[in-house]
KOLROLO-336817 format. One record per atom (N, C-alpha, C, O): x, y, z. Coordinates in steps of 0.1 Angstrom, whole numbers, plus 5000, padded with zeros to 4 digits. Layout:
BEGIN
XYZ ...
END
This chain:
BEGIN
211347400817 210647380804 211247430792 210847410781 212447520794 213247530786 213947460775 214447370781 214347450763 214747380755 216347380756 217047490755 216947250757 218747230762 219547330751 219347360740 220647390761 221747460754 221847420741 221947490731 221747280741 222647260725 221247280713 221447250701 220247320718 219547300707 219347390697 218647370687 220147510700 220547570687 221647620685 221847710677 222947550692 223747600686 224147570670 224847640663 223647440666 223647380650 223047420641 223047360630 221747590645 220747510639 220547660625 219447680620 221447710622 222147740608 223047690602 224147640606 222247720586 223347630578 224647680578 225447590574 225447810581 226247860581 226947950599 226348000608 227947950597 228448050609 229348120603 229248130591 230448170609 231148280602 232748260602 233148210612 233348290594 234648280592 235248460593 235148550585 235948460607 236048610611 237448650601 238348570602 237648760593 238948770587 239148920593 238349010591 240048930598 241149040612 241849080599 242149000590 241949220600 243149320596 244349360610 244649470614 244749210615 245749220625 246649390624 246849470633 247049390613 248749500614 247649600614 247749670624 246849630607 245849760611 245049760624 244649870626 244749670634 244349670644 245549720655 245449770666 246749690648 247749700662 248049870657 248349950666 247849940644 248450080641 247050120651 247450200660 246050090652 244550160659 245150190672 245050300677 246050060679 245850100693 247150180693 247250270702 248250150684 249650220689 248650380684 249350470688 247550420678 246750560678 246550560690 247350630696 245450490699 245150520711 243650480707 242650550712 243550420702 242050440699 241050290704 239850260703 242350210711 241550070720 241550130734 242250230736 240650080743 240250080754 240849980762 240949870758 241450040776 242049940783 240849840789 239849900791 240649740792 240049630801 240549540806 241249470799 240349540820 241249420827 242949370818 243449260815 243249530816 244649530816 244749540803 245549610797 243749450796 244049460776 243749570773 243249660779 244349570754 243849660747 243049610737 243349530728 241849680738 240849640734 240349710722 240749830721 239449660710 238949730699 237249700700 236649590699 236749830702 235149770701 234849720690 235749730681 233849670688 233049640672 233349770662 233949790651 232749840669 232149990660 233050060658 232850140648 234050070662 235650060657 236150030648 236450100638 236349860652 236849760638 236349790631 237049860623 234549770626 234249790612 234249940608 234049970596 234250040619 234050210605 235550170596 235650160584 236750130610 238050120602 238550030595 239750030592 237649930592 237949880583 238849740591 239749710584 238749700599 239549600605 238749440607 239449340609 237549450606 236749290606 235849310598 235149410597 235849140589 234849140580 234348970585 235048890590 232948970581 232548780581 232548730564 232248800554 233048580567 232848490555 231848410559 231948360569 230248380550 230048250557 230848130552 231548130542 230347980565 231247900564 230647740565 229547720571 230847690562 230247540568 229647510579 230147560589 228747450581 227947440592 228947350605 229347230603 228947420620 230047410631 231347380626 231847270626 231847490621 233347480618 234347460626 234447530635 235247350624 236147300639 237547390631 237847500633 238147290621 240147380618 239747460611 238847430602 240247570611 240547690599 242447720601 243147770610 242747660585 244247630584 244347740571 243447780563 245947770572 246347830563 247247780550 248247720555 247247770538 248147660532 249547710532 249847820537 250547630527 252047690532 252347820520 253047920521 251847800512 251747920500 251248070507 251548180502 250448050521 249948210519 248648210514 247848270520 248248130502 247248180491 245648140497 244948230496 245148030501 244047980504 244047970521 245047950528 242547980527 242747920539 241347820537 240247850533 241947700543 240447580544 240047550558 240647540569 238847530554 237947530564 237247440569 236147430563 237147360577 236247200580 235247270586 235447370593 233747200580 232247240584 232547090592 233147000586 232047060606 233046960617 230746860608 230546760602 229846980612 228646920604 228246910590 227146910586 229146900583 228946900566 230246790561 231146740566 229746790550 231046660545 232046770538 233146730533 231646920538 232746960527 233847000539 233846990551 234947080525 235847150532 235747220525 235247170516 236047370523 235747490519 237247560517 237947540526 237747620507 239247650500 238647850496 238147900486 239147900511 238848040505 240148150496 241248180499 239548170489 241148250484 241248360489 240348450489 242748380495 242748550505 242748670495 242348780497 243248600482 243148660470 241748780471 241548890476 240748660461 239048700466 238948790480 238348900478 239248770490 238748820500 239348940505 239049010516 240348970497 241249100496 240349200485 240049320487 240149110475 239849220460 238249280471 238049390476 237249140472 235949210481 235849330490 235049430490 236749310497 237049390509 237449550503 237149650509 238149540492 238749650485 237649720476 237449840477 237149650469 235749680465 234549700474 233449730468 234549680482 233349700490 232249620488 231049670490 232449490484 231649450477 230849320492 231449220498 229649360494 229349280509 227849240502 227349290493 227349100510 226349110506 225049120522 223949080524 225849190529 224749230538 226149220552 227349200553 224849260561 225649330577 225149180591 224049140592 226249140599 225449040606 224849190612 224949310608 223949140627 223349200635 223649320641 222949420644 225349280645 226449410655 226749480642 227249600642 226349420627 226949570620 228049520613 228449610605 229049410612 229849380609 229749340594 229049240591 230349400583 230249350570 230449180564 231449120565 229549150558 229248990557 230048980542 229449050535 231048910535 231048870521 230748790516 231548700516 229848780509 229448680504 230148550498 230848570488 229948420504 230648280502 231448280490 232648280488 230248280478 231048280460 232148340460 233148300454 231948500468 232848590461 234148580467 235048650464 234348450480 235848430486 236048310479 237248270479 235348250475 235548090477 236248030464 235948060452 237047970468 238147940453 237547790451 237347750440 237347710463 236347570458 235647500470 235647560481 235147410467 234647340481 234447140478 233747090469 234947090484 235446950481 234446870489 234246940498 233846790490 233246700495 233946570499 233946470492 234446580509 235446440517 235046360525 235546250525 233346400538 233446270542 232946360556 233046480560 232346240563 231446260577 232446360589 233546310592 232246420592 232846490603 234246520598 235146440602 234746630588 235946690589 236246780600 235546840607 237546770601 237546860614 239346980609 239347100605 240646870610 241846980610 241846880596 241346780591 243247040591 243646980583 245647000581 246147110585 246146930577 247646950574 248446890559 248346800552 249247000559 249647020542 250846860543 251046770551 251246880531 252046780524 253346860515 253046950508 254646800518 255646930509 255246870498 256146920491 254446790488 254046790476 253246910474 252346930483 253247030462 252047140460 250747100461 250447000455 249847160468 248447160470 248247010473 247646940465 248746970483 248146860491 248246830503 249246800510 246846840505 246646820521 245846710527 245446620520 245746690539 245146540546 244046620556 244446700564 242646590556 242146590564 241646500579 242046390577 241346510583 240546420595 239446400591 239146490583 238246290595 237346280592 236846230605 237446120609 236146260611 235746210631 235146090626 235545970627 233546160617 232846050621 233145940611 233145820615 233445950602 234445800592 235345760596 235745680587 236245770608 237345780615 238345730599 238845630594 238245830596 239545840580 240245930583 239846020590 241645940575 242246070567 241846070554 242045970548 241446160549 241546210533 242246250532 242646340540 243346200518 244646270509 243846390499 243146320493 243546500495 242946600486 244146690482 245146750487 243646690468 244046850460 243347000465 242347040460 243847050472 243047220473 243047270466 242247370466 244047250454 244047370444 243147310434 242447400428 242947190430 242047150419 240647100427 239547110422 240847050439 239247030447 239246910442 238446870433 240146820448 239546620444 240046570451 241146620455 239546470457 240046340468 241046230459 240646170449 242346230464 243146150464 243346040465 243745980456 242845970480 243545870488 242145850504 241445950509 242145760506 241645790518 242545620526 242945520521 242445690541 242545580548 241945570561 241645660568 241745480564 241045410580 241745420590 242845380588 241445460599 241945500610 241245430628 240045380630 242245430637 241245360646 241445420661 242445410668 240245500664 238845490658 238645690663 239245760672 237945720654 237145890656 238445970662 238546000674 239145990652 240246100647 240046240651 239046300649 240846290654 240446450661 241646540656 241346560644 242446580658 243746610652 244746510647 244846390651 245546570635 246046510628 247346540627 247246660632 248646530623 249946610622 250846520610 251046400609 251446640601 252346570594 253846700594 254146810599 254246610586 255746650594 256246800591 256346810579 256446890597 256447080598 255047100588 255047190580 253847030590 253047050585 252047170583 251247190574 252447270600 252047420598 252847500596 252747610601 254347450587 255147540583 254547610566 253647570558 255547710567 255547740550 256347640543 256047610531 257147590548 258147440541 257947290545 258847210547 256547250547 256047120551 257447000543 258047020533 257546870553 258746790551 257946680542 258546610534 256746660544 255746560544 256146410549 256346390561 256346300539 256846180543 256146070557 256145950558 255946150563 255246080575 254246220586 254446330591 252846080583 251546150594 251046100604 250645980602 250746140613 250446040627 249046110627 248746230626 248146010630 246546050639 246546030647 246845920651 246146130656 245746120667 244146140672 243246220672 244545960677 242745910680 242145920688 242745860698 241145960690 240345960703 240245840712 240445840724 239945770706 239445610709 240145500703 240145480691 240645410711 241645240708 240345110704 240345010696 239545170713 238245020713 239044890711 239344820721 239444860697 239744720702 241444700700 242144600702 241744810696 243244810690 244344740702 245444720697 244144710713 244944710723 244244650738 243344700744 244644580740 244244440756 243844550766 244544620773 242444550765 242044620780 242444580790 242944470791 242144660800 242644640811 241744720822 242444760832 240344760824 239344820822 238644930813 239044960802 237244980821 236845030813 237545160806 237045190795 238845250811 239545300804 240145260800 240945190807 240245280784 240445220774 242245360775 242545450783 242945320764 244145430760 243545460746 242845400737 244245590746 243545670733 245145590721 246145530725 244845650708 245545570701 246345660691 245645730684 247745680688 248345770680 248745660667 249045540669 248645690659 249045590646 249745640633 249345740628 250745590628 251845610623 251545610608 250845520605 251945710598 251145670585 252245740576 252845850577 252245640566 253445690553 252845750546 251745690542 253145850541 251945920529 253345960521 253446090521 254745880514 255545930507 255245900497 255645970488 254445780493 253545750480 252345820477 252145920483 251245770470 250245800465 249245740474 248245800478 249545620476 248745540486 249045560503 250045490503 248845590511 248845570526 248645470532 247645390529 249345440541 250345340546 250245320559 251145390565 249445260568 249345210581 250445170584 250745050581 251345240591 252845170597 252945130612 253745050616 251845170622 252345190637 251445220646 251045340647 250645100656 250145190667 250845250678 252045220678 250545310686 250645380695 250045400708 249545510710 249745300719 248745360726 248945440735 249745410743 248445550737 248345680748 247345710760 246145750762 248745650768 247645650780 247145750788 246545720798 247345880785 247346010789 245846070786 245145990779 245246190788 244246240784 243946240766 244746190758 242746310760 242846340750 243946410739 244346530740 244446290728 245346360718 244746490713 243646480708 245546600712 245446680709 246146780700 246946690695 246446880696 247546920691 248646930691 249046980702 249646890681 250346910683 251046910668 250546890656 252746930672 253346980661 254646910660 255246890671 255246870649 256246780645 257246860634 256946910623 258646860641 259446960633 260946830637 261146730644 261746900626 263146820624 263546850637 263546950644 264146700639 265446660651 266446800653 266446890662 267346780638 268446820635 267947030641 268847120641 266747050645 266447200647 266347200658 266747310659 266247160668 266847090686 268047130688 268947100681 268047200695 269747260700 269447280718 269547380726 268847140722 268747110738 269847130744 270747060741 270047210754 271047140765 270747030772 269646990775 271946970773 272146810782 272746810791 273146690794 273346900799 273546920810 273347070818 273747160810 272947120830 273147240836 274847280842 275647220849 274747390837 276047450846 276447400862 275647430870 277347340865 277447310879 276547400886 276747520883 275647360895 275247490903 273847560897 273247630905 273347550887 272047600882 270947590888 270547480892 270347680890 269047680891 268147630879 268447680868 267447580879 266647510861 265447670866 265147730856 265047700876 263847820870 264547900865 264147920853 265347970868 265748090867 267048080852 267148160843 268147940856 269447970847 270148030850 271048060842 270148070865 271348140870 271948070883 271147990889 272648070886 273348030901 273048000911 273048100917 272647920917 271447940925 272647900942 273647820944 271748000951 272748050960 272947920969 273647940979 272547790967 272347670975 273647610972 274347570982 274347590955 275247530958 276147540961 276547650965 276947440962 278447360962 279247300958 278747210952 280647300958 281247180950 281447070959 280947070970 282146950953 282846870964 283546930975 284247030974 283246880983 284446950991 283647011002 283746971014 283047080998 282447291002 281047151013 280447211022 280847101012 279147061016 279447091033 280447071040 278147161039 278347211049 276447221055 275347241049 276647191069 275147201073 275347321086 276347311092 274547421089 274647511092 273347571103 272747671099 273147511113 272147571128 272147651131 273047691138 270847751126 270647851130 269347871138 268347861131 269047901153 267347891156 267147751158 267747651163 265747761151 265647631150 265247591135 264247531130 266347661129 266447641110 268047571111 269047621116 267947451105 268747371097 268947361081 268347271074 269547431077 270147421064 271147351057 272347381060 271047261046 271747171044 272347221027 271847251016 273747211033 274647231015 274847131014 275547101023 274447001004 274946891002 275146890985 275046990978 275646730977 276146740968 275346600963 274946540973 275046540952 274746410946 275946380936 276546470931 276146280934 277146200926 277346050927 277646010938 277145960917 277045820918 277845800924 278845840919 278245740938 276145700947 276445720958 276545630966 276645840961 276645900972 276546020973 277146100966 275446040988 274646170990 275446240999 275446181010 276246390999 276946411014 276346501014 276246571004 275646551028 276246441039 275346331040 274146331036 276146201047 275446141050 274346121063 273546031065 274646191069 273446241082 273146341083 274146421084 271646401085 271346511088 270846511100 269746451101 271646561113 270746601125 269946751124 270146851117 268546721136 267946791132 266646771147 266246661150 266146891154 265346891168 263646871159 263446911148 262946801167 261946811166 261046971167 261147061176 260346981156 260147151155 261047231146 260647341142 261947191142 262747241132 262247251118 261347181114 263147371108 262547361096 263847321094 264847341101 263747251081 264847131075 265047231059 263947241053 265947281052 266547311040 267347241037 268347241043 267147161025 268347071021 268447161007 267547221001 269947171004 270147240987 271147080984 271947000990 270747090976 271746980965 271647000953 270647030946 273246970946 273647020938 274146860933 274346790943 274246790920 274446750914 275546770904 275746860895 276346660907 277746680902 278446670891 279446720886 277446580889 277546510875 277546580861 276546640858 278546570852 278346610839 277846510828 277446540818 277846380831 277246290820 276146310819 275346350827 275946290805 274646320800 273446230807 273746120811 272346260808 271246190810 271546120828 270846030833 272346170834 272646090850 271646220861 272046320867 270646160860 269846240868 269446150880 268946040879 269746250893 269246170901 268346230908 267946350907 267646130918 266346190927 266546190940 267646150943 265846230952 266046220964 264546260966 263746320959 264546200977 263346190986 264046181004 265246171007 262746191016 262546221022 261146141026 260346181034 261146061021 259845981021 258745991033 257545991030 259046001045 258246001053 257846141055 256846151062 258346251049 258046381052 257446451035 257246571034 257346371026 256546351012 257246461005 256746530997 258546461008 259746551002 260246430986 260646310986 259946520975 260846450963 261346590956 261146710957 262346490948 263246610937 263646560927 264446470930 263446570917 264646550910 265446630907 265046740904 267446600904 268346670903 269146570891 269646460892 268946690879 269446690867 270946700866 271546700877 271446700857 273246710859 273546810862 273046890854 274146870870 274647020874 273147130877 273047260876 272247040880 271247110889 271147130901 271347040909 270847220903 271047260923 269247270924 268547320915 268747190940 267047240941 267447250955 268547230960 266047280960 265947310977 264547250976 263747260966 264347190986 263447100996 263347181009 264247251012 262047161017 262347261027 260947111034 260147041028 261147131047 260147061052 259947111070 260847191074 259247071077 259347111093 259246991098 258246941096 260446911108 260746791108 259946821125 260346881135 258946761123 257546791135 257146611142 256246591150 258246501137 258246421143 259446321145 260046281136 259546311160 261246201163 261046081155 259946041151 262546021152 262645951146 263745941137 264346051136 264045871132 265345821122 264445781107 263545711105 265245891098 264545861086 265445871077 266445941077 264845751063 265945741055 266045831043 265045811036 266545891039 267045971023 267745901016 268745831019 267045950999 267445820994 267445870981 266645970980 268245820969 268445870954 266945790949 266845670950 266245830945 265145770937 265145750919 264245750911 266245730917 266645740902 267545650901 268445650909 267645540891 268245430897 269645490882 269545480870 270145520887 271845610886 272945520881 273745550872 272845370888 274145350884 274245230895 273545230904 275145130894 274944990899 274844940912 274544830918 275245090916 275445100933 274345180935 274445260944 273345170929 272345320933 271645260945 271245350953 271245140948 270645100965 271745160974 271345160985 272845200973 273545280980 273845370983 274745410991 272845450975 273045590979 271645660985 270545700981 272645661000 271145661009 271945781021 273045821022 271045801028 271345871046 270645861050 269645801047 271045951065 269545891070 269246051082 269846071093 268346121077 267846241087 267746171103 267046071104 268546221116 267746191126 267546301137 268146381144 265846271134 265646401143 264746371155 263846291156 265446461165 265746421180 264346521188 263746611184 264446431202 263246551208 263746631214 264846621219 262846751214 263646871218 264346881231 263746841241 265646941233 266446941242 266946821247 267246811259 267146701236 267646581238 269046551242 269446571231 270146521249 271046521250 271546371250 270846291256 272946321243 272946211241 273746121253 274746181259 273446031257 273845961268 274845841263 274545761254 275745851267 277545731268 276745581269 276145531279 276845511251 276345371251 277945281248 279045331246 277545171249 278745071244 278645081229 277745011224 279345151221 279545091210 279344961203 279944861207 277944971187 277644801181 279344771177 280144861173 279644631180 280244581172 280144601157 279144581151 281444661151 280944611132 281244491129 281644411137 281244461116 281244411107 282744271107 283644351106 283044191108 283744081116 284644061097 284843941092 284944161092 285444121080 287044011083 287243981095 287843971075 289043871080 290043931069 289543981059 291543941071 292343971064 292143861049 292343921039 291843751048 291143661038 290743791031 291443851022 289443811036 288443941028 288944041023 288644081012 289844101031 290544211027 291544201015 291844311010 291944091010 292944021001 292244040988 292444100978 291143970993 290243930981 289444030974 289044020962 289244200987 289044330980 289844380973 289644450963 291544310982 292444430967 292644340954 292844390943 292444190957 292244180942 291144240932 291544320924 290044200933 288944290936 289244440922 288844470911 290044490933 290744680931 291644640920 291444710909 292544540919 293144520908 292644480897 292944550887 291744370895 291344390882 290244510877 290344550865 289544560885 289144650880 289844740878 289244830872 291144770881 291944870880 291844880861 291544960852 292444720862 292944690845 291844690831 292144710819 290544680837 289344740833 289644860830 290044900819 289644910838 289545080833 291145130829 291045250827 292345070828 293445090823 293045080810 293245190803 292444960804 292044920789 291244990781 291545010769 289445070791 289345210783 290145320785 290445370775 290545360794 291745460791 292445460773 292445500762 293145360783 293945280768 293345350753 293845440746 292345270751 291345320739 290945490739 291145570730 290545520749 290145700747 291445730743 292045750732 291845730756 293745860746 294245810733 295045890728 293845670727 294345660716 293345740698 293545750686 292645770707 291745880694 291545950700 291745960712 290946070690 290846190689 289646270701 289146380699 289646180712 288446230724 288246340726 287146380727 289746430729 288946600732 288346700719 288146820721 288146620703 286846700696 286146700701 285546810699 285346590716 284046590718 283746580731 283746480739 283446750732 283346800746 282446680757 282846630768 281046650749 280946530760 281146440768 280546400778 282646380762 283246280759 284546370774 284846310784 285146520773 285646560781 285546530794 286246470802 284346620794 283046630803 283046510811 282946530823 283246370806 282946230813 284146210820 284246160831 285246260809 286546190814 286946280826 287546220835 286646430829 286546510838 286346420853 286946390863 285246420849 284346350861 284846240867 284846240879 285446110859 285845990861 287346030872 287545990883 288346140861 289346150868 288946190885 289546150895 287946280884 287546330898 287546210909 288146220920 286746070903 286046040907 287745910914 287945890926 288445870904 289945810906 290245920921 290145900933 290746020914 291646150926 291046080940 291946040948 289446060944 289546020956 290145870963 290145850975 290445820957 291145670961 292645690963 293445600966 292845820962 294245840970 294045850989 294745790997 292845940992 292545931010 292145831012 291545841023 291845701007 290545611007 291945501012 291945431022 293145521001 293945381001 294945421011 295545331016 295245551014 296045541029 295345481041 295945391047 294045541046 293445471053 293045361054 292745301065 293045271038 293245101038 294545111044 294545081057 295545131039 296945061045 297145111056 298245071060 296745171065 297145211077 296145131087 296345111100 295145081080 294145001090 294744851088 294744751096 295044871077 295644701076 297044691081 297644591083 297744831082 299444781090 298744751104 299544671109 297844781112 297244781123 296644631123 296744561133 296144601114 295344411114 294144491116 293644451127 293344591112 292044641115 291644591102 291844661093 290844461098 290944411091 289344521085 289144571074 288644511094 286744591090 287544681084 287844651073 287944801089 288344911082 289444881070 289144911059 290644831072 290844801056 290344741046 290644761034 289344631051 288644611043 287344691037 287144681025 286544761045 285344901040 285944971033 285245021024 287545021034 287745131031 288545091011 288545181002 289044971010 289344891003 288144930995 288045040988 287044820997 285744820991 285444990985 285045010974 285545090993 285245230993 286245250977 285745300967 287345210978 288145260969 288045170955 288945170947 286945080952 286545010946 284945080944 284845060932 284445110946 283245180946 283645310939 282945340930 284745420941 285145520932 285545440919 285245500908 286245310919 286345270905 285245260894 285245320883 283945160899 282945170893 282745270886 282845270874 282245390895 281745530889 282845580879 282445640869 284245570882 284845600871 284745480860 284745520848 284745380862 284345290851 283145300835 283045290823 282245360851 280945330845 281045460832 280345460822 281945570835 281845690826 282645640815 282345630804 283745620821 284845550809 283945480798 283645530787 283645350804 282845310789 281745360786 281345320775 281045440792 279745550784 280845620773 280445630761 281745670777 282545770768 283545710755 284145770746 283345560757 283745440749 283245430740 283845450730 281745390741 281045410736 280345530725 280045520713 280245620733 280045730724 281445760714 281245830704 282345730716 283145720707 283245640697 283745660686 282945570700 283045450685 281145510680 280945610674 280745470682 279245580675 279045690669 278145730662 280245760674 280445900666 281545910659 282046030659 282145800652 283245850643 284745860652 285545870643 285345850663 286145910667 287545840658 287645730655 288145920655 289745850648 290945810656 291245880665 291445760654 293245690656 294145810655 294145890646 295045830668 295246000667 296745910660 296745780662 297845980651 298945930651 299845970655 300945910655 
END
């Protein structure tokens, strides 16, 4: 018979705007004078206010943003139930506090200042304000408005409405560009909306929420762009210059991504090694377009399975994945990222492993295959399958095949060494890799010609094909690094 939670939480015209003496709260505890709890350091009430550390403003009725302007000087306040916004000067609320000038105590005792005596203005914008964000023009800021689903353009310093625009639909946060800096960029504002309703082709009853693109470099505001967001509720967030991004785009051969240090799994080429211990199988293997070594992992039923892989790759953006699918093993492995997978291979069977990141033109090729055996299985003397019935024909037609793509990648060659490619370490970095990727088609093309002085036509021809498959991958880098060269300026060395 009780009356519901919400029915009073609205039901004064004011709540409180808390203003903290932060640097004097932190000298209290570096005194000793907070209380530990559940590990913090704590300031009672009766504390803060003998020392002077918390005061209340009232404020608009259910206040949602309380923002600072990029000046320092004002903080505004959205009543989320009132149409105003409220512009307090820290000015005012410094001189009060200094003067002692209160116009009463809440309940706990805490000094109340009275509204007039902070208040530099109060603006009337519109059904449901909520955040607000500045503009690098002086004193101009954009609010939200929920229930008008608008932004308002306003003066804080003179208290007048600008500009308004429509938005679709009931606005919650708003963002313009380093808009909670002291150096706002302005030029462009995105809303972020709760609700699409009709903006976009349903596809049931969840609807996508809606981000929308807005020019505010004029006086007028400028509907440029939806956005739909298929993700939970838009919420805050924050927009700052590209040019201030100083991301890495590749890990150290060998990284760990938690940590950033070495991580004891990897390996290089070469090094990949699997290692029976008990009944623990541990795996050093390596990724590189498009191929996983090793390519077989034996392994007893009952065993725990450790695979480490390391990613070889320095090109940017060449991330690959692996799975384990029947055992609900995934990873992804970034460029020169090393992870571990661990699983207990608790049923027989032949299972496939596989790059889950589509890498590069041969990526259906980069596969193995786990086979794990029942315990104490020993293998029994079968007839060998026949392979593959390839014809010296075929094998002709591989090394042509090898040859022109040879002249492909002679031609970007060609082009890189003729400019200035080592300015741009990325650009290294690829050619690094490519050469790596050439170096193996020296063991690849003895075992063609020695299978083919023999008339073993399958194996000179696989192994042919094999040394065409390291071309690709070196190909594929070559003109990535082609590319990035002509896009970035590179010059004609003379």
């Amino acid at each position: 018979g009780r009356p519901p939670y919400e029915a009073g939480c609205s039901a004064k015209d004011t709540d409180y705007l808390h203003v903290i003496n932060w640097k004097k709260a932190a000298e209290l505890v570096a005194a000793g004078k907070a209380k530990k709890i559940n590990g913090h350091n704590v300031l009672s009430i009766d504390t803060a206010v003998s020392e002077g550390v918390l005061f209340l403003v009232p404020e608009p009725k259910s206040p949602h943003g309380v923002d600072v302007t990029p000046d320092g000087k004002y903080i505004t306040v959205s009543g989320k139930l009132d149409t105003h916004v409220s512009v307090y000067s820290f000015e005012k609320i410094q001189a009060a506090i200094k003067a002692g000038k209160f116009e009463s105590k809440d309940p706990y005792g805490i000094p109340v200042i009275n509204m007039k005596d902070a208040l530099h203005t109060q603006v009337q914008l519109g059904l449901g304000p909520l955040h607000t964000q500045y503009d690098a023009k002086p004193c101009v800021a954009y609010t939200s408005l929920y229930v008008d689903s608008q932004v308002v353009k306003w003066n804080f310093c003179e208290g007048k409405v600008l500009d308004k625009i429509s938005v679709h639909y009931n606005i919650g946060h708003l963002v313009t560009m380093e808009g909670d800096s002291v150096d706002p960029k302005g030029r462009y504002l995105v809303a972020l909306n709760k609700l699409a309703i009709d903006r976009f082709v349903p596809v049931g009853p969840l609807h996508p929420q809606n981000h929308q693109l807005i020019d505010i470099s004029d006086d007028k505001m400028q509907l440029l762009y939806d956005m739909p967001l298929p993700l939970g509720e838009p919420h805050y967030v924050v927009a700052i210059e590209a040019n201030k991004l100083k991301p890495g785009v590749r890990y150290k051969v060998g990284t760990d991504s938690r940590t950033d240090k070495p991580h004891p799994g990897a390996v290089r080429a070469g090094e990949e090694k699997i290692v029976k211990k008990g009944n623990k199988v541990e795996v050093f293997g390596t990724l590189i377009r498009s191929h996983i070594t090793p390519e077989t992992i034996e392994a007893e039923v009952g065993d725990e399975v450790i695979i480490n892989l390391t990613n070889l790759e320095r090109a940017q953006d060449e991330t690959h994945g692996f799975t384990v699918s029947t055992y609900n093993v995934h990873a992804s492995v970034e460029p020169g990222k090393t992870v571990q997978v661990r699983f207990k291979a608790d049923k027989e069977g032949v299972y496939p492993y596989y790059c889950t990141e589509f890498c590069s033109a041969l990526h259906l090729e980069m596969q193995g295959y786990l086979l794990v055996k029942p315990k104490g299985w020993k293998p029994t003397k079968t007839a060998g399958a026949a392979g593959s019935n390839y014809t010296e024909a075929d094998y002709k037609t591989q090394l042509k095949k090898v040859a022109d793509t040879q002249a492909v990648i002679d031609s970007v060659v060609g082009y890189i060494t003729s400019v200035n490619y080592k300015d741009f370490p990325d650009v290294v970095a690829m050619m690094d890799d490519a050469v790596d990727q050439l170096g193996k088609i020296k063991d690849a093309k003895a075992k063609a010609d020695e299978a083919a002085g023999k008339k073993d036509w399958n194996n000179a021809a696989l192994w042919t094909e094999q040394i065409w498959q390291y071309q690709v991958k070196a190909a594929d880098l070559g003109l990535r690094a082609k590319t990035y060269l002509e896009q970035n300026g590179a010059k004609k060395v003379k």
